[in-house]
LUMGU-756879 format. One record per residue (C-alpha): residue number from 1; residue in three letters; z, y, x. Coordinates in nm, 2 decimals, always signed. Each point is the difference from the previous one (the first is absolute). Layout:
     n   res        Z        Y        X
   NUM   ala        Z        Y        X
...
//
This chain:
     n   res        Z        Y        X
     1   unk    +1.05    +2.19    -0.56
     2   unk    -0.10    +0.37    -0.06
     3   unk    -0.05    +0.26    +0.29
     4   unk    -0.11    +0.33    +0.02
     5   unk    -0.25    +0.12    +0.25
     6   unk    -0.24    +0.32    +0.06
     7   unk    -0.37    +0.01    -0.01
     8   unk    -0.06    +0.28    +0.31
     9   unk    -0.35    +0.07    -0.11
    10   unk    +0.09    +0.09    -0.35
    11   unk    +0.41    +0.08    +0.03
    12   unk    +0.06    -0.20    -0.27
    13   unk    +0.31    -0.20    -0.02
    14   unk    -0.11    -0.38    -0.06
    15   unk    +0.20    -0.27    -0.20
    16   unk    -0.07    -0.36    +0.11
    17   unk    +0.11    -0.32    -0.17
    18   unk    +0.00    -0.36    +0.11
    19   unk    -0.09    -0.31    -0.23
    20   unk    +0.12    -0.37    +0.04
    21   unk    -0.39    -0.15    -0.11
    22   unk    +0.11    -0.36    +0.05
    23   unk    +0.34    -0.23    +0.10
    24   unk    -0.02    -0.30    +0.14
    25   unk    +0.31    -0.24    +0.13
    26   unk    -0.01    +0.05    +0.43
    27   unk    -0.08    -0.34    +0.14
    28   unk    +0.29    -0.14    +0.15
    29   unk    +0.05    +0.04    +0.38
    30   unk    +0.06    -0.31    +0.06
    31   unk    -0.34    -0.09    +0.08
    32   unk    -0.07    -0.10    +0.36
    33   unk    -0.41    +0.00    +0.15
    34   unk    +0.04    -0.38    +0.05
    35   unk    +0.15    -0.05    -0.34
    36   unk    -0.26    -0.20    -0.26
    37   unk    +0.01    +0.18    -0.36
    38   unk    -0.13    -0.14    -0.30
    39   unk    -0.24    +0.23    -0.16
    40   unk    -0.11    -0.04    -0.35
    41   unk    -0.39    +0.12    -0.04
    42   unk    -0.20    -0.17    -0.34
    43   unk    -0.27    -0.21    +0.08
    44   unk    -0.22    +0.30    -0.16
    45   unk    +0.07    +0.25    +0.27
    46   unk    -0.25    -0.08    +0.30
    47   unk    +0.05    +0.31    +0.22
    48   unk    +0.35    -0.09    -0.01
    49   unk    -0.01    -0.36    +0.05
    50   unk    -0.27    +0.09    +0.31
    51   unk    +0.27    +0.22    +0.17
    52   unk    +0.22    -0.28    -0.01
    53   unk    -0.19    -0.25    +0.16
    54   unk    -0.09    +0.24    +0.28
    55   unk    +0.35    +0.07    +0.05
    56   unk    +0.03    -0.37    +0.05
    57   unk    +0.13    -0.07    -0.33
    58   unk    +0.00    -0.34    -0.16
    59   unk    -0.04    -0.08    -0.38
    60   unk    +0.34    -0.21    -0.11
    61   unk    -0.17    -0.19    -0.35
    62   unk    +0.38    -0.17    -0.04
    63   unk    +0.12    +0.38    -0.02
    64   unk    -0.28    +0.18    -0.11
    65   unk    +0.04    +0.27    +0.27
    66   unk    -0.18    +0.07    +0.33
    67   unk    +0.24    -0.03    +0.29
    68   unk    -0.04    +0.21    +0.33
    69   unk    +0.17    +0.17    +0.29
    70   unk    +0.18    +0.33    -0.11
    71   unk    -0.13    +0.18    +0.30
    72   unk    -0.34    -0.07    -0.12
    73   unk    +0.02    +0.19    -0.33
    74   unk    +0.30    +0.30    +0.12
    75   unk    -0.25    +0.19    -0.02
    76   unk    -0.16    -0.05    -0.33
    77   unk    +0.17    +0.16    -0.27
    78   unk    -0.24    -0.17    -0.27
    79   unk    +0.15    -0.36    +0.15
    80   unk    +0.34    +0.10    +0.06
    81   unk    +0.09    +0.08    -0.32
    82   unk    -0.13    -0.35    -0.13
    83   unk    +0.23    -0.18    +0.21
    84   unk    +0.20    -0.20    -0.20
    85   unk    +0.43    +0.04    +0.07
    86   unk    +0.12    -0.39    +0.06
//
């Protein structure tokens, strides 16, 4: 999107420009607070997995995902983009 605006101090006229720096599919809306998500965090990622279990989240080893309350995480955009679409 391009605009044109005016710097007062200087009078110039000023031509702005805005950049799409990342896309990402929007998380469905479907998602309730009491809903358990699967989220899929590697064994290797500690923070992660430590956010998880203090959101109440409990390690599924059939699944290999950590399951937790959706309302837990809404929140956190670092786990809600690992949740994994059933």
């Amino acid at each position: 999107m391009l605009g044109a605006d005016g710097d007062e101090r200087t009078g110039d006229n000023l031509t702005t420009a805005e950049i799409i720096v990342d896309r990402r599919p929007r998380l469905p809306s479907r998602y309730r607070d009491t809903d358990m998500v699967a989220v899929a965090v590697p064994y290797t990622e500690t923070a992660l997995r430590e956010k998880l279990k203090a959101a109440g989240g409990r390690w599924n080893p059939e699944e290999r995902v950590w399951r937790v309350c959706f309302g837990a995480i809404r929140g956190d955009t670092t786990l809600v983009e690992r949740i994994v679409r059933e």
